[in-house]
Backbone as a ProteinNet text record, in pm:
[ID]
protein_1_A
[PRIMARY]
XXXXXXXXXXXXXXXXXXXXXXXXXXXXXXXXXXXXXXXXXXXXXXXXXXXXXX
[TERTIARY]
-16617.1	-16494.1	-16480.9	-16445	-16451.1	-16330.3	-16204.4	-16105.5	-16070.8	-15934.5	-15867	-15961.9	-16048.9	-16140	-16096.3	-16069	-15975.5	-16080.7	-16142.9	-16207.1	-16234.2	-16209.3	-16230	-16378.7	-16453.7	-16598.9	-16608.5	-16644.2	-16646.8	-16782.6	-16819	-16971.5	-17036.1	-17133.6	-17138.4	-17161.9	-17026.5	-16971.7	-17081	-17097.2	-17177.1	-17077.1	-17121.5	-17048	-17111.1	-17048.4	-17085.6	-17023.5	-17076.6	-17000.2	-17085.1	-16956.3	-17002.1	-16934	-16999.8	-16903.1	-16977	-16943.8	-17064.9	-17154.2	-17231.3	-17328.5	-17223.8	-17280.7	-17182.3	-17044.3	-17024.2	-16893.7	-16903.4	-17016.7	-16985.1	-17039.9	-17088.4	-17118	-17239.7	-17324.4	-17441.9	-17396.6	-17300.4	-17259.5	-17176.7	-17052.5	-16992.1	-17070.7	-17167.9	-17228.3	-17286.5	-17365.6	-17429.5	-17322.1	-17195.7	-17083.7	-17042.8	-17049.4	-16996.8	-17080.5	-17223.4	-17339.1	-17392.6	-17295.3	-17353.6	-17450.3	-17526	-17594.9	-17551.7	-17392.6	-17331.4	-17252.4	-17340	-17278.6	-17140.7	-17166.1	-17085.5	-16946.2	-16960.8	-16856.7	-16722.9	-16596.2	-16487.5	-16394.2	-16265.7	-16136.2	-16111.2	-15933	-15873.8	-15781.6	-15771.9	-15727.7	-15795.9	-15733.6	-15797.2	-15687.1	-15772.6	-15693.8	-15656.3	-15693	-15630.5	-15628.7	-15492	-15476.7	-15578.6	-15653.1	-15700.5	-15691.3	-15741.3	-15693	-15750.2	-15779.1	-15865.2	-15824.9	-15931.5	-15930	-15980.6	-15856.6	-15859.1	-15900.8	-16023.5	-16033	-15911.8	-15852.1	-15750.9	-15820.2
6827.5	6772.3	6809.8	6737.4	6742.6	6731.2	6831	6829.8	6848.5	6796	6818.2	6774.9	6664.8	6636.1	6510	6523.4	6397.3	6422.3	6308.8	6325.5	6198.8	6192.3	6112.3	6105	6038.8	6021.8	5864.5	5896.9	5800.7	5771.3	5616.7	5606	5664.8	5755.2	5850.2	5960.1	5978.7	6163.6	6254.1	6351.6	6456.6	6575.2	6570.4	6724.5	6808.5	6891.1	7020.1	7020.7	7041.6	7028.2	7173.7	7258.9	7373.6	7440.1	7544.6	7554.5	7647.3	7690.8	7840.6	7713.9	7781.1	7720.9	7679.8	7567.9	7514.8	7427.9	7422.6	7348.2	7236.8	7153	6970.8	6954.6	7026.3	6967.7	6867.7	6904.2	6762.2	6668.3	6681.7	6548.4	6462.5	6533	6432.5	6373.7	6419.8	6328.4	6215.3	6252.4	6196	6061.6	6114.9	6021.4	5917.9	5980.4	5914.9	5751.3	5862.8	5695.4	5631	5647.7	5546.7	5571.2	5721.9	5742.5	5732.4	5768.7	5768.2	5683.7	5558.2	5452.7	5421.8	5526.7	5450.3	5576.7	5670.4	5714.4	5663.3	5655.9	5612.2	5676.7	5677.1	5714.5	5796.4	5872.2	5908.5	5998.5	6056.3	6115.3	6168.5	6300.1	6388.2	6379.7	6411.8	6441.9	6584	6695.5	6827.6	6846.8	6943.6	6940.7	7024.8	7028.1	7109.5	7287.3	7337.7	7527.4	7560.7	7627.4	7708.4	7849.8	7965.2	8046.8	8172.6	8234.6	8359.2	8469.1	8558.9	8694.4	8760.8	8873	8938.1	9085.8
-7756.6	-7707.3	-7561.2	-7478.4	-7359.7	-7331.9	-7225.6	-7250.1	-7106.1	-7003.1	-6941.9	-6805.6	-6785.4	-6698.6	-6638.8	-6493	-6415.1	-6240.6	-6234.6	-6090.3	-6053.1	-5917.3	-5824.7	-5727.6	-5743.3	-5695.9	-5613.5	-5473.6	-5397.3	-5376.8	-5333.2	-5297.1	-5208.1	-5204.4	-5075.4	-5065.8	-5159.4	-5151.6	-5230.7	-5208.1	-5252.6	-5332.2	-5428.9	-5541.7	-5548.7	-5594.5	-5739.8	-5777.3	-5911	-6055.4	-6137	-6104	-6179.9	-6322.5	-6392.9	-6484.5	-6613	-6696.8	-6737.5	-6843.6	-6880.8	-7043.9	-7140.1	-7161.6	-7250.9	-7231.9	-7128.4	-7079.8	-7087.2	-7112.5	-7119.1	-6975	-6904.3	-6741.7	-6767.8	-6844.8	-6824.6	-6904.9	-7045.8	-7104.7	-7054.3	-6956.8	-6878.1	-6764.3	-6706.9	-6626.9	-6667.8	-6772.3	-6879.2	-6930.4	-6971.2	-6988.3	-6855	-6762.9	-6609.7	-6544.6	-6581.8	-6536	-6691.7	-6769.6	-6868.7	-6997	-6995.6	-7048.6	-7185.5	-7257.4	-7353	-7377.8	-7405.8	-7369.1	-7485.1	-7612.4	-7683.7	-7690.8	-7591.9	-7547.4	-7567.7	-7626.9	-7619.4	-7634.2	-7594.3	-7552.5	-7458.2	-7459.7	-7392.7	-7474.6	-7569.4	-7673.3	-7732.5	-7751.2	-7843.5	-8011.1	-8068.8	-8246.3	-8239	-8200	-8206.4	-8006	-7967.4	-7794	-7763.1	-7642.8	-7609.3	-7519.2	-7595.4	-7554.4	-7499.4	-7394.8	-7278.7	-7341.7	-7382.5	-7423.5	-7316.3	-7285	-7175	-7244.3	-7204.1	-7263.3	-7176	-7211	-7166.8	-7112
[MASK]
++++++++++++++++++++++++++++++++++++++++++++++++++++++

């Protein structure tokens, strides 16, 4: 589940896209140019939690 991901990418522009093991960084790219093609929505069924060690 890929959760809370909103970006703006212009023709041109150069990124980084960082983020630890495991975060979805190569599937959303993967998602972005098409590779997943049958990718769909904008909704999740359970919200998504970001989990802080304390």
């Amino acid at each position: 589940m890929l959760c809370g991901i909103d970006v703006d990418i212009y023709p041109g522009q150069i990124i980084g896209y960082i983020g630890p093991n495991g975060a979805g960084k190569t599937t959303t790219v993967k998602i972005l140019i098409g590779m997943l093609p049958d990718f769909e929505g904008d909704e999740a069924k359970s919200p998504c939690h970001r989990r802080y060690d304390s």
